[in-house]
Backbone as JSON Lines, residues from 0, in Angstrom:
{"i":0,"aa":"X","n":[66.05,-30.83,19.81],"ca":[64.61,-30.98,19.85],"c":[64.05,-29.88,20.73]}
{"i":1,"aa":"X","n":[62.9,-29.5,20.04],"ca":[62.55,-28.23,21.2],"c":[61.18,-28.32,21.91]}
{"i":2,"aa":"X","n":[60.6,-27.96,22.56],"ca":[59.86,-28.75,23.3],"c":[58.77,-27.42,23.1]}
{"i":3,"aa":"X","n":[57.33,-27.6,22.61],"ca":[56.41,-26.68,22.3],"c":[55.16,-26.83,23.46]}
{"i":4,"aa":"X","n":[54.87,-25.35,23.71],"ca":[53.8,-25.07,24.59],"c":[52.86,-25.79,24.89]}
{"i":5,"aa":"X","n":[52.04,-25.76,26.1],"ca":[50.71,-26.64,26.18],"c":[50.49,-28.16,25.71]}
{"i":6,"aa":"X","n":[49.24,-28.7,25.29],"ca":[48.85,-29.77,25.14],"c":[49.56,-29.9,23.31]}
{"i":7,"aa":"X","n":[49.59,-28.96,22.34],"ca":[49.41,-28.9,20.83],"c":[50.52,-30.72,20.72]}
{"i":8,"aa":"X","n":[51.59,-30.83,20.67],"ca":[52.38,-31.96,20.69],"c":[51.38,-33.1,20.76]}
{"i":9,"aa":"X","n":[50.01,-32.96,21.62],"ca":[49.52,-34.16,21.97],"c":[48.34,-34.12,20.25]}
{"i":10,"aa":"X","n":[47.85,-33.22,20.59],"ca":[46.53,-32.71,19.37],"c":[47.68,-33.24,17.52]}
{"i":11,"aa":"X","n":[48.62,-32.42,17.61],"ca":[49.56,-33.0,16.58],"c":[50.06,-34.28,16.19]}
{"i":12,"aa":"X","n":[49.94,-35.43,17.08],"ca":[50.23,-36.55,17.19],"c":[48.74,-36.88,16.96]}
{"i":13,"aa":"X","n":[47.93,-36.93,17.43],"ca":[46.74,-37.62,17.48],"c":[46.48,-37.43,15.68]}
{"i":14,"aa":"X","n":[46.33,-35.82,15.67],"ca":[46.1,-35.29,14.42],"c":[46.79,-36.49,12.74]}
{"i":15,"aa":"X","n":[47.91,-36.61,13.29],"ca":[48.44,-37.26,12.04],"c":[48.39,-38.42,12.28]}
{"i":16,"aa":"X","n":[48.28,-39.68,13.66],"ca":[48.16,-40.77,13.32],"c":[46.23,-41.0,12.98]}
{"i":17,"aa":"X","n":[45.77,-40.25,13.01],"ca":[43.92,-40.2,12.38],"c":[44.05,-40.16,10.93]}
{"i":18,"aa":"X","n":[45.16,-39.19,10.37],"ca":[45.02,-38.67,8.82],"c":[45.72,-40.24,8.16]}
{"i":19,"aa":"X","n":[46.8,-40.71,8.88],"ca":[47.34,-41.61,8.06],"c":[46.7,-43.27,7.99]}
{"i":20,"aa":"X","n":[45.79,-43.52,9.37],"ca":[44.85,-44.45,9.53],"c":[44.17,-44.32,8.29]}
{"i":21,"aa":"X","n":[43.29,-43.12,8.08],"ca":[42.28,-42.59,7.24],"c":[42.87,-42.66,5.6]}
{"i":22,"aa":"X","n":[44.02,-42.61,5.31],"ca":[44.18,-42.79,4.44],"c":[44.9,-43.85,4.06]}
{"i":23,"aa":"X","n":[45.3,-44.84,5.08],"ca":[46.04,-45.98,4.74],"c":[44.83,-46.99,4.21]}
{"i":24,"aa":"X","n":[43.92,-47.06,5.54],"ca":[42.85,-48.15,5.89],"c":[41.15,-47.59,5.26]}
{"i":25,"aa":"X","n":[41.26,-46.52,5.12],"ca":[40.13,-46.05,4.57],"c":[38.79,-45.77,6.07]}
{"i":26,"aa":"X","n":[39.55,-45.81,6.94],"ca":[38.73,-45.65,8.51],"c":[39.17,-43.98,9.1]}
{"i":27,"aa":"X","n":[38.05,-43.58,9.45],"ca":[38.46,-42.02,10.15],"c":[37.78,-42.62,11.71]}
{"i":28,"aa":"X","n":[38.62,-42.58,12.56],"ca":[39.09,-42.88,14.07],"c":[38.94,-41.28,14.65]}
{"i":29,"aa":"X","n":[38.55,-41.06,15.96],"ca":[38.84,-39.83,16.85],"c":[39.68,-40.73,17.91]}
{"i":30,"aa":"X","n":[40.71,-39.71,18.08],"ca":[41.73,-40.76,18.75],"c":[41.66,-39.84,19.99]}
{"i":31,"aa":"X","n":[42.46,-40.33,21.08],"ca":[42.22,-39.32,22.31],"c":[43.62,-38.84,22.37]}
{"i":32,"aa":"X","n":[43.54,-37.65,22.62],"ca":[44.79,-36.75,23.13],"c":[44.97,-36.62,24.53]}
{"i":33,"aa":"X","n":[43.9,-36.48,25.53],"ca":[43.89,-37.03,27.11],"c":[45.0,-38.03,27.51]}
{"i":34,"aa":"X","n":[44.62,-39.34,26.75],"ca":[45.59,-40.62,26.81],"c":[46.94,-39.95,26.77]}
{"i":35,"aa":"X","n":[47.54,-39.13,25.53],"ca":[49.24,-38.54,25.34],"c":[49.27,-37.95,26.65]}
{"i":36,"aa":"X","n":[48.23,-36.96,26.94],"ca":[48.74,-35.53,27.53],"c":[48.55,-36.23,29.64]}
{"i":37,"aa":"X","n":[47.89,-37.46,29.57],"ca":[48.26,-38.51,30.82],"c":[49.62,-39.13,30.97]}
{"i":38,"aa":"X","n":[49.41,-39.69,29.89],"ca":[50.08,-40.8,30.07],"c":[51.73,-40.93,29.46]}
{"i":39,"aa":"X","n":[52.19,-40.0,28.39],"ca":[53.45,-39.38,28.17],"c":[54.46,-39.38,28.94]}
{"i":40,"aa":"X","n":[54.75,-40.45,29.68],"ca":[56.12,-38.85,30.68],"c":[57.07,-38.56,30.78]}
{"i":41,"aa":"X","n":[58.01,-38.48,29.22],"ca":[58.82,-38.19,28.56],"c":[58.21,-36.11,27.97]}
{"i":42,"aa":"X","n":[57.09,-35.87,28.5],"ca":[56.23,-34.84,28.13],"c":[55.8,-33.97,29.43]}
{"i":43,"aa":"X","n":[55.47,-32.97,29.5],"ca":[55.1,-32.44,30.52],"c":[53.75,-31.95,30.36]}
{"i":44,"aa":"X","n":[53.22,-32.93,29.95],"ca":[51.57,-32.6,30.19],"c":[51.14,-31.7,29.49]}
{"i":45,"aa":"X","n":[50.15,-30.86,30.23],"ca":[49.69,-29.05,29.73],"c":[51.07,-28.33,29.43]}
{"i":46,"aa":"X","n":[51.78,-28.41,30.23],"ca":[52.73,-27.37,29.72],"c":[53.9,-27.67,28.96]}
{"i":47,"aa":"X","n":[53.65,-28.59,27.57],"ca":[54.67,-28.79,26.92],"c":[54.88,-30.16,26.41]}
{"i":48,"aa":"X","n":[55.42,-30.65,25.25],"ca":[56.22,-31.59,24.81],"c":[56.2,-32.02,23.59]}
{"i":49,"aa":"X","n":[56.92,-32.93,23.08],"ca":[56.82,-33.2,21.96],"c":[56.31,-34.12,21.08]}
{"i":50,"aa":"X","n":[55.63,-34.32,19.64],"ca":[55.04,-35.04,18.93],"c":[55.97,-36.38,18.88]}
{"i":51,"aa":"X","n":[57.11,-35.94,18.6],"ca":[57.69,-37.21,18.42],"c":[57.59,-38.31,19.62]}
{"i":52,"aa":"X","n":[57.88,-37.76,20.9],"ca":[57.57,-38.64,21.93],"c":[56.28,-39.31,21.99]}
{"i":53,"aa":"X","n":[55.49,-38.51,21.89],"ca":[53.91,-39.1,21.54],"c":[53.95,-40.58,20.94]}
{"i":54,"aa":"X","n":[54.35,-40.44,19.4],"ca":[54.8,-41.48,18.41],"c":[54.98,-42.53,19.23]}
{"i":55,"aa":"X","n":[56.33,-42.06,19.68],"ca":[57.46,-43.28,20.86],"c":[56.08,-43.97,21.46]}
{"i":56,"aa":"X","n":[55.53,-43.15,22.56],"ca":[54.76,-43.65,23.35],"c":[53.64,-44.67,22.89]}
{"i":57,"aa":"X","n":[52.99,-44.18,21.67],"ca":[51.76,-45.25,21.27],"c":[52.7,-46.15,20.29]}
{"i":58,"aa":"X","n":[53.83,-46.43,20.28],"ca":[54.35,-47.33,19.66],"c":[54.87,-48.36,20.87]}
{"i":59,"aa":"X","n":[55.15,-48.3,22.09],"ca":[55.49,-48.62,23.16],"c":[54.22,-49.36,23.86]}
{"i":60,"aa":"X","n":[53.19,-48.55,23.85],"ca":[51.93,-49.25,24.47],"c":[51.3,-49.78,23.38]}
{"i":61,"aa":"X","n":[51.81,-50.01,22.23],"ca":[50.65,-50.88,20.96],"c":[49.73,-50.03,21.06]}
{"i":62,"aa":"X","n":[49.41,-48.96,20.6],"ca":[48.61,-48.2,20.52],"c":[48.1,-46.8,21.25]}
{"i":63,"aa":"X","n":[46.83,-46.45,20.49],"ca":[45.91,-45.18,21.96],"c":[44.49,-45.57,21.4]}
{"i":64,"aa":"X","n":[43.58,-45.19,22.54],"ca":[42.75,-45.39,22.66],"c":[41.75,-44.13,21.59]}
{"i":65,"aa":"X","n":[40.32,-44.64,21.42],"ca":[39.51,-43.03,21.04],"c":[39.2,-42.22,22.05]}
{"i":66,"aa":"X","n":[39.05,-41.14,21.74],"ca":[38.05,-40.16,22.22],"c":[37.31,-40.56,23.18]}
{"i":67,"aa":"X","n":[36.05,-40.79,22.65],"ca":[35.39,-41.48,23.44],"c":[35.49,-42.64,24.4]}
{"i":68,"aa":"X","n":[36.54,-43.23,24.06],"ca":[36.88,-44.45,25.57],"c":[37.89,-43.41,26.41]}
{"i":69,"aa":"X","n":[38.41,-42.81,25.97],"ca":[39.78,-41.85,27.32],"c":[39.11,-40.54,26.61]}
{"i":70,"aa":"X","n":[38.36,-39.57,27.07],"ca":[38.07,-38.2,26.7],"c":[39.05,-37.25,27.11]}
{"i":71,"aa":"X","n":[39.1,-35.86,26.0],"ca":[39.6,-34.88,27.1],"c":[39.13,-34.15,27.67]}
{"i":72,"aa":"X","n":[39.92,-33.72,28.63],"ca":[39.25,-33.17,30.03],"c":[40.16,-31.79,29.77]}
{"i":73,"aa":"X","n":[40.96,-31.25,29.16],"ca":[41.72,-30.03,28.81],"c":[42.28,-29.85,30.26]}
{"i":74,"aa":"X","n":[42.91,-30.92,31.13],"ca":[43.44,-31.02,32.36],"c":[44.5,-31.67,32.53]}
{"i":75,"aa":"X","n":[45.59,-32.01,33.49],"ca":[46.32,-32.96,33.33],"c":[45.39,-33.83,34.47]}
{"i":76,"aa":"X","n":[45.96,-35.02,33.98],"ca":[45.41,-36.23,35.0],"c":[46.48,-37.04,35.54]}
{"i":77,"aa":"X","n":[46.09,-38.05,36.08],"ca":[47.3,-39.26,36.21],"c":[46.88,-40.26,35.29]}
{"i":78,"aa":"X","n":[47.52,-41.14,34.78],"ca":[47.19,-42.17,33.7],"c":[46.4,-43.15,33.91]}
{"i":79,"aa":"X","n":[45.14,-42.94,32.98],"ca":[44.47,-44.47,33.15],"c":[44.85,-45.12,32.45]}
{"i":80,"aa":"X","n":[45.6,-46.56,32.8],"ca":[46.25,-47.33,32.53],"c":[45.09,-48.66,31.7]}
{"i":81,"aa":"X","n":[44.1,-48.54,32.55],"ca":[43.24,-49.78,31.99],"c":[42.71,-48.79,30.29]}
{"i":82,"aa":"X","n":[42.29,-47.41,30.68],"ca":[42.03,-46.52,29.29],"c":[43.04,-46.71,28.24]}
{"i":83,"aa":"X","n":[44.12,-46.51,28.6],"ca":[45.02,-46.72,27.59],"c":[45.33,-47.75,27.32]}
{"i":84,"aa":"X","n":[45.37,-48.93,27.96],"ca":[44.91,-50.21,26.94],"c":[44.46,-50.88,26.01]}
{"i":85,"aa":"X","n":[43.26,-49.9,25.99],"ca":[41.88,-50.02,25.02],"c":[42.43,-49.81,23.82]}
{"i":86,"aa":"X","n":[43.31,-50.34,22.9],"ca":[43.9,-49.62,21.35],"c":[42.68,-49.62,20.61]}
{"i":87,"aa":"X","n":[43.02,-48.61,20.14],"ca":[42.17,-48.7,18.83],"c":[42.81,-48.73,17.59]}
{"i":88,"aa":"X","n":[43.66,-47.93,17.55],"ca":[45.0,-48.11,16.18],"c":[46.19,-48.01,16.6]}
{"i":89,"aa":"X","n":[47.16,-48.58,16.2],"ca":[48.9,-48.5,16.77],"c":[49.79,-47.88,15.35]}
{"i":90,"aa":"X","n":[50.45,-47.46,15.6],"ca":[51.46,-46.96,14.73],"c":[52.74,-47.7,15.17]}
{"i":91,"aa":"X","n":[53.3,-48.42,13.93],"ca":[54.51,-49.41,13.88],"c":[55.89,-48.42,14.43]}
{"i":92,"aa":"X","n":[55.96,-46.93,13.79],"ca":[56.77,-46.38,14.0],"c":[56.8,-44.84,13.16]}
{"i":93,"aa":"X","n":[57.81,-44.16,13.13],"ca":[57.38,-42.39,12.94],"c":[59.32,-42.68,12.39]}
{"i":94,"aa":"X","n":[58.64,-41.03,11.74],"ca":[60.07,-41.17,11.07],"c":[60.15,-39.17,10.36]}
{"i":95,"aa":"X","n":[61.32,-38.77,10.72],"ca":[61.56,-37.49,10.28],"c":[61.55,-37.37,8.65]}
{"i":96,"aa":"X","n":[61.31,-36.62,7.63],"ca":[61.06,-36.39,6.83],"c":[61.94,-35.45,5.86]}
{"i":97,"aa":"X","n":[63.36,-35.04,6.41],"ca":[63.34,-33.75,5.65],"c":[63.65,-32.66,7.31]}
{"i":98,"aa":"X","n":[64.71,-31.76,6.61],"ca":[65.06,-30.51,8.2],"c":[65.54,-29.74,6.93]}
{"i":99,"aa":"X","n":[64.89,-28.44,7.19],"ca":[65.08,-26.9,6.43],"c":[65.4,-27.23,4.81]}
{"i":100,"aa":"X","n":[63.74,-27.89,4.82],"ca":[63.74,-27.86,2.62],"c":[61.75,-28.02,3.17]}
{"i":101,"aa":"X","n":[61.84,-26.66,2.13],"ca":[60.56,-26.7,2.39],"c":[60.0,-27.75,1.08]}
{"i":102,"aa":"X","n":[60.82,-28.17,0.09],"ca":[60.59,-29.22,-1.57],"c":[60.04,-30.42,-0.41]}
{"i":103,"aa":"X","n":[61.18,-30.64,0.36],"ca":[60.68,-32.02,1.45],"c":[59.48,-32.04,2.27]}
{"i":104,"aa":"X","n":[58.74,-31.01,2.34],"ca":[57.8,-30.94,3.28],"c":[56.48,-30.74,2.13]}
{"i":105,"aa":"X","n":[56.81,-30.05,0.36],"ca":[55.06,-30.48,-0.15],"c":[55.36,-31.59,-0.31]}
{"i":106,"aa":"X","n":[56.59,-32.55,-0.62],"ca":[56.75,-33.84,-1.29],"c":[55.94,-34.81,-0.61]}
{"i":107,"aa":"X","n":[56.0,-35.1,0.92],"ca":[55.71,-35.61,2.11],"c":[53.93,-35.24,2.37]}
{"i":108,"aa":"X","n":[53.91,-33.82,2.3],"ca":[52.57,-33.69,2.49],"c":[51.61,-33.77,1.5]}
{"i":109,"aa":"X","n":[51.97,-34.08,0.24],"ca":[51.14,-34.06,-0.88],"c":[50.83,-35.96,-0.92]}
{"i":110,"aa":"X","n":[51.35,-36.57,0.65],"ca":[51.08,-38.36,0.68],"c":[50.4,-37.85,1.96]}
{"i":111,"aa":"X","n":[50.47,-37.5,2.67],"ca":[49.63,-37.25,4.04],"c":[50.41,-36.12,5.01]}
{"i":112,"aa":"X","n":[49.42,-35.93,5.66],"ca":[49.52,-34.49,6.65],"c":[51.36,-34.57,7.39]}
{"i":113,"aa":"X","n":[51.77,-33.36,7.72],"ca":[53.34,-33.49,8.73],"c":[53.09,-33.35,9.83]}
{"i":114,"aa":"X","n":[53.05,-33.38,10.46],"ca":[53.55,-32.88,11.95],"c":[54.77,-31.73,11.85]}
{"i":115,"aa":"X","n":[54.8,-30.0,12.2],"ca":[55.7,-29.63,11.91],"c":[55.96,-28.78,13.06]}
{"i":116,"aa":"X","n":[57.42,-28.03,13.11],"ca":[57.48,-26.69,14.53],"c":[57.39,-25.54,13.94]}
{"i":117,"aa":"X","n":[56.89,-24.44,14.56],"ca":[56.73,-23.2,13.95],"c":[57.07,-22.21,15.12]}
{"i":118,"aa":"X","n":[57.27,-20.84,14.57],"ca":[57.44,-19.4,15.56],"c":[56.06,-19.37,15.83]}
{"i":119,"aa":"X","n":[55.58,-19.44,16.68],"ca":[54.15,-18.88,16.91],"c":[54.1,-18.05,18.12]}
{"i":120,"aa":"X","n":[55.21,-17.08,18.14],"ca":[55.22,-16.06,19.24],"c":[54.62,-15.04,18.7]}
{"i":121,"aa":"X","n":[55.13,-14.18,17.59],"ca":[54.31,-13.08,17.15],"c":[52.93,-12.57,17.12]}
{"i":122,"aa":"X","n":[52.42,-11.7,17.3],"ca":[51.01,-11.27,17.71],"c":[50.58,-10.81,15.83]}
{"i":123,"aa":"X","n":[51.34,-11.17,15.4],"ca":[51.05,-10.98,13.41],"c":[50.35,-12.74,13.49]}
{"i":124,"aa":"X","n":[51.29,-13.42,14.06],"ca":[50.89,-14.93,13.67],"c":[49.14,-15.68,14.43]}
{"i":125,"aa":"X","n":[49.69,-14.61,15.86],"ca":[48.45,-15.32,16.6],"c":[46.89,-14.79,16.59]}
{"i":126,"aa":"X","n":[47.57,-13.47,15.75],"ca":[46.43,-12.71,14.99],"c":[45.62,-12.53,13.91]}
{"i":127,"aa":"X","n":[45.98,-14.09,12.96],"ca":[46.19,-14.31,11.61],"c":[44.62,-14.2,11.74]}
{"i":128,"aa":"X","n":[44.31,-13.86,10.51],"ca":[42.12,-13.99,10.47],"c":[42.25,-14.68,8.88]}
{"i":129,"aa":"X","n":[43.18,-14.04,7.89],"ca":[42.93,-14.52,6.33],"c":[43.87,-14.06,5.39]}
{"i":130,"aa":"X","n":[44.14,-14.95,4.27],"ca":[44.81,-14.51,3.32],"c":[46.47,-15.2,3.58]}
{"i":131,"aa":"X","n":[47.16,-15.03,2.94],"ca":[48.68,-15.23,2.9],"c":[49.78,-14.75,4.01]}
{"i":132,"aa":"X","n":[50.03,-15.61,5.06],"ca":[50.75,-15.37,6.19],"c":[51.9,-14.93,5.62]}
{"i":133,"aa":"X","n":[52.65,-13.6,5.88],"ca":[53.91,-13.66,5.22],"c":[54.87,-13.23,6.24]}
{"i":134,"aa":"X","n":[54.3,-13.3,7.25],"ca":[54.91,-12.54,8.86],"c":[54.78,-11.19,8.78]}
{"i":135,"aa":"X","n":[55.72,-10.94,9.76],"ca":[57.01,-11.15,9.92],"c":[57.27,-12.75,11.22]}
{"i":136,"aa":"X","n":[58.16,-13.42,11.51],"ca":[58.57,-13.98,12.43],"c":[60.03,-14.56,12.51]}
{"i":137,"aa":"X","n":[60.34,-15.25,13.86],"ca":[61.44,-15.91,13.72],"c":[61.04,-17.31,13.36]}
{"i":138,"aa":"X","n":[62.44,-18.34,13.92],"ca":[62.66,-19.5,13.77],"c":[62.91,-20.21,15.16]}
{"i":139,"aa":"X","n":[62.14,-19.29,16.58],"ca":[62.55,-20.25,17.31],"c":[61.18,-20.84,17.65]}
{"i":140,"aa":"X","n":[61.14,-22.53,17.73],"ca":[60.1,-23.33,17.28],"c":[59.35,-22.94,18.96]}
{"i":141,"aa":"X","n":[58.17,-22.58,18.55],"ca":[57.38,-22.77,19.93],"c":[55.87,-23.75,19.8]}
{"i":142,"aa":"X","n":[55.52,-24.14,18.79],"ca":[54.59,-24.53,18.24],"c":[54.21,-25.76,17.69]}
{"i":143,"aa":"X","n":[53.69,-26.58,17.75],"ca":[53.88,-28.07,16.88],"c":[52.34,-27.51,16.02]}
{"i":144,"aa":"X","n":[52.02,-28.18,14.85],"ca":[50.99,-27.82,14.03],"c":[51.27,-28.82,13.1]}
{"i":145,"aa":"X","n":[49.72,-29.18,12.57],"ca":[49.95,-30.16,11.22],"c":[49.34,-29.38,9.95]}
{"i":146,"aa":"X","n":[50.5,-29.95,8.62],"ca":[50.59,-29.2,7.34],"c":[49.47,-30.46,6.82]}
{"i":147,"aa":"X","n":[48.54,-30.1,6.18],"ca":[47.78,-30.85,5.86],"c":[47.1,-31.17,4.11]}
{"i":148,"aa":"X","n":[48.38,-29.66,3.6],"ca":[48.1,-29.66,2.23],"c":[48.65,-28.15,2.14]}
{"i":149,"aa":"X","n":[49.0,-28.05,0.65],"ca":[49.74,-26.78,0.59],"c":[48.83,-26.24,-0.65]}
{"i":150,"aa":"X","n":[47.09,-26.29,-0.84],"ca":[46.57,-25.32,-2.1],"c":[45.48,-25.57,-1.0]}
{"i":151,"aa":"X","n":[44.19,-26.04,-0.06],"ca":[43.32,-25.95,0.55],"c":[43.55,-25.92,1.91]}
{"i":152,"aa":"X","n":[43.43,-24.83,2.82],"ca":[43.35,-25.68,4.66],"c":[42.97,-24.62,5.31]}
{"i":153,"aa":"X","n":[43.5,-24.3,6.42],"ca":[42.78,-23.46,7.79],"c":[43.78,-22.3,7.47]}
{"i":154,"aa":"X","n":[45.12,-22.39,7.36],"ca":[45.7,-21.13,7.57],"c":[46.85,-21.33,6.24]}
{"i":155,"aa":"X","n":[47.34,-20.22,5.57],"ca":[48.08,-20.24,4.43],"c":[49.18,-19.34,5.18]}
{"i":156,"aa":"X","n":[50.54,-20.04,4.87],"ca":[51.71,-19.65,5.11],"c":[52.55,-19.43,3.89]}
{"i":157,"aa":"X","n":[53.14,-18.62,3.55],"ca":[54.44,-18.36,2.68],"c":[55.35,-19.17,1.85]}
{"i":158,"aa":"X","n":[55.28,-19.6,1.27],"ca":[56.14,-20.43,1.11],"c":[57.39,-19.72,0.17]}
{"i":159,"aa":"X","n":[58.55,-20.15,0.3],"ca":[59.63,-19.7,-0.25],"c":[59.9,-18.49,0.65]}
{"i":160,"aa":"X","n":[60.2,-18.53,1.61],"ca":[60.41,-17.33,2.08],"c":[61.41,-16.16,1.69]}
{"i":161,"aa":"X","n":[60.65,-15.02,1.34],"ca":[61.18,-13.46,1.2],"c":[62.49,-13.38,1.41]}
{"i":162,"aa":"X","n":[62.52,-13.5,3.44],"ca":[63.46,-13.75,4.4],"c":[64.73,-14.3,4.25]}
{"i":163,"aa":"X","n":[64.64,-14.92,3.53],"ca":[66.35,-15.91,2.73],"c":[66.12,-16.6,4.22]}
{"i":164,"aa":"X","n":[65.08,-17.37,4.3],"ca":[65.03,-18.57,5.4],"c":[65.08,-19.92,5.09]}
{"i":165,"aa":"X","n":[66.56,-20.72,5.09],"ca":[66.33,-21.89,4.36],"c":[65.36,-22.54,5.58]}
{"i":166,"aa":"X","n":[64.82,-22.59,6.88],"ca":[63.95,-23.52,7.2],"c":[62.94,-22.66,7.53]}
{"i":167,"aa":"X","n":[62.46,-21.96,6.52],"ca":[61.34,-21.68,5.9],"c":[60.46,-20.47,6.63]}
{"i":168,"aa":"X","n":[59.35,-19.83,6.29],"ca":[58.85,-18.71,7.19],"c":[58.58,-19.22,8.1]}
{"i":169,"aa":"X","n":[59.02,-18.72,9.78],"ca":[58.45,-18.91,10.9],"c":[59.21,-20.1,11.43]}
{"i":170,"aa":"X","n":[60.26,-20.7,10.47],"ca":[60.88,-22.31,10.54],"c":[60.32,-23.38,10.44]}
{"i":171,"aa":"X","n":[59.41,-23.32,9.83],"ca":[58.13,-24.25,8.76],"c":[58.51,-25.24,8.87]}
{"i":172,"aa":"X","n":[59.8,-25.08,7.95],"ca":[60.33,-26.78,7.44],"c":[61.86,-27.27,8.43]}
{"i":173,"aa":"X","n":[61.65,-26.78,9.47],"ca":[62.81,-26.88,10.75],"c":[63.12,-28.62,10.81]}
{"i":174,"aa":"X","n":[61.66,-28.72,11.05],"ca":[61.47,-30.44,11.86],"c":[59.94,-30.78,11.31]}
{"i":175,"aa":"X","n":[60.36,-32.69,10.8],"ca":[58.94,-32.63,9.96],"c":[59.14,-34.19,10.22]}
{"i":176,"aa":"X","n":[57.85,-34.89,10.46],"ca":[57.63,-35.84,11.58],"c":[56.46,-36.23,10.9]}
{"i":177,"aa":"X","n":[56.14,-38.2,10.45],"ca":[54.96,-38.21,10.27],"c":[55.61,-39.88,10.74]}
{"i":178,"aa":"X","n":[54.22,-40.34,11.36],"ca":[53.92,-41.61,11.65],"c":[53.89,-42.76,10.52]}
{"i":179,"aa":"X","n":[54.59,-43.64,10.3],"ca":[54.58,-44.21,8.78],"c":[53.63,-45.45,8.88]}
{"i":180,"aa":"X","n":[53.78,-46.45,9.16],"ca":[52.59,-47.33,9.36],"c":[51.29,-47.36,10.53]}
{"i":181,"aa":"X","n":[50.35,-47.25,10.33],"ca":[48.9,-47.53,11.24],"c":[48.23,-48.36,10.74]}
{"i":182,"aa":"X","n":[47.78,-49.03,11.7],"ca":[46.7,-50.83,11.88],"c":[45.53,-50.78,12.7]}
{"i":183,"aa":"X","n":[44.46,-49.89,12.61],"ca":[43.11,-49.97,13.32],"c":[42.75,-51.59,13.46]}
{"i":184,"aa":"X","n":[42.32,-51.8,15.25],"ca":[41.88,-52.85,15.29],"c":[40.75,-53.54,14.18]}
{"i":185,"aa":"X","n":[40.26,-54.88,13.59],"ca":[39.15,-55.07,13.33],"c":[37.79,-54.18,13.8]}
{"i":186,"aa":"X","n":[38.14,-54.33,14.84],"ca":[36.5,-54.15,15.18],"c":[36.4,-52.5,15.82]}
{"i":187,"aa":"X","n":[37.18,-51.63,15.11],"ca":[37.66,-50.37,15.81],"c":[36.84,-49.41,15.0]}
């Protein structure tokens, strides 16, 4: 498991248990990433950790709170404990998907968003503005990011890589992580 820069692990977790609420329950939730990037500490806060722990964690506390009841502050804090109480949706449990097949990662994402790791060292990648990412990069994961569809989204990556990369350009399809059941409170 490799452990990716900054807060993204927390934003990535939040990111996919919102998409799968939203499409289980028909509810779009802003969930708080503050709550992970507190209260985690299997994680190192700002500087690092992983989605999957995230999972662990709001499966452990029955939930995370929104946005708006625990905000972020783009800081680390110490945990508000009474904040993170407040559920608003819980995820039963998370589950890997598929390691170096990128077939496993549209299969998965063509039912809801991944959670995935990527190279995001290169100044080609962090420089991307438009069009078809084709790198160059490696495969060592620094990055967590969610795949959210493979014909409409924010950034277009390669697929089938050139590279003879079975886990994919940049290591795309390395590690692929989605939250399987979510239960928004009634009154959430």
């Amino acid at each position: 498991m490799f452990k990716y820069a900054g807060s993204c692990w927390a934003f990535t977790a939040v990111a996919a248990i919102e998409s799968v609420v939203k499409i289980r329950k028909g509810v779009l939730l802003d969930l708080s990433e503050q709550e992970l990037v507190d209260c985690v500490t299997t994680c190192y806060k700002c500087e690092g950790g992983w989605p999957d722990k995230a999972f662990q964690w709001v499966i452990s506390n029955k939930g995370i709170a929104t946005e708006a009841y625990y905000p972020y502050t783009a800081t680390s804090n110490n945990c508000n404990v009474q904040r993170a109480s407040n559920c608003a949706v819980s995820i039963t449990s998370y589950r890997y998907v598929g390691q170096d097949n990128e077939v496993s990662l549209m299969n998965v994402v063509a039912t809801q968003p991944v959670v995935v790791a990527i190279d995001a060292r290169g100044n080609s990648f962090q420089n991307y503005k438009g069009g078809i990412y084709t790198g160059p990069c490696g495969t060592n994961l620094t990055h967590a990011l969610v795949i959210v569809g493979y014909d409409d989204g924010y950034m277009y990556i390669q697929r089938e890589s050139p590279y003879d990369q079975p886990r994919g350009l940049c290591g795309l399809a390395s590690l692929l992580v989605v939250p399987t059941i979510a239960s928004p409170r009634a009154d959430a």
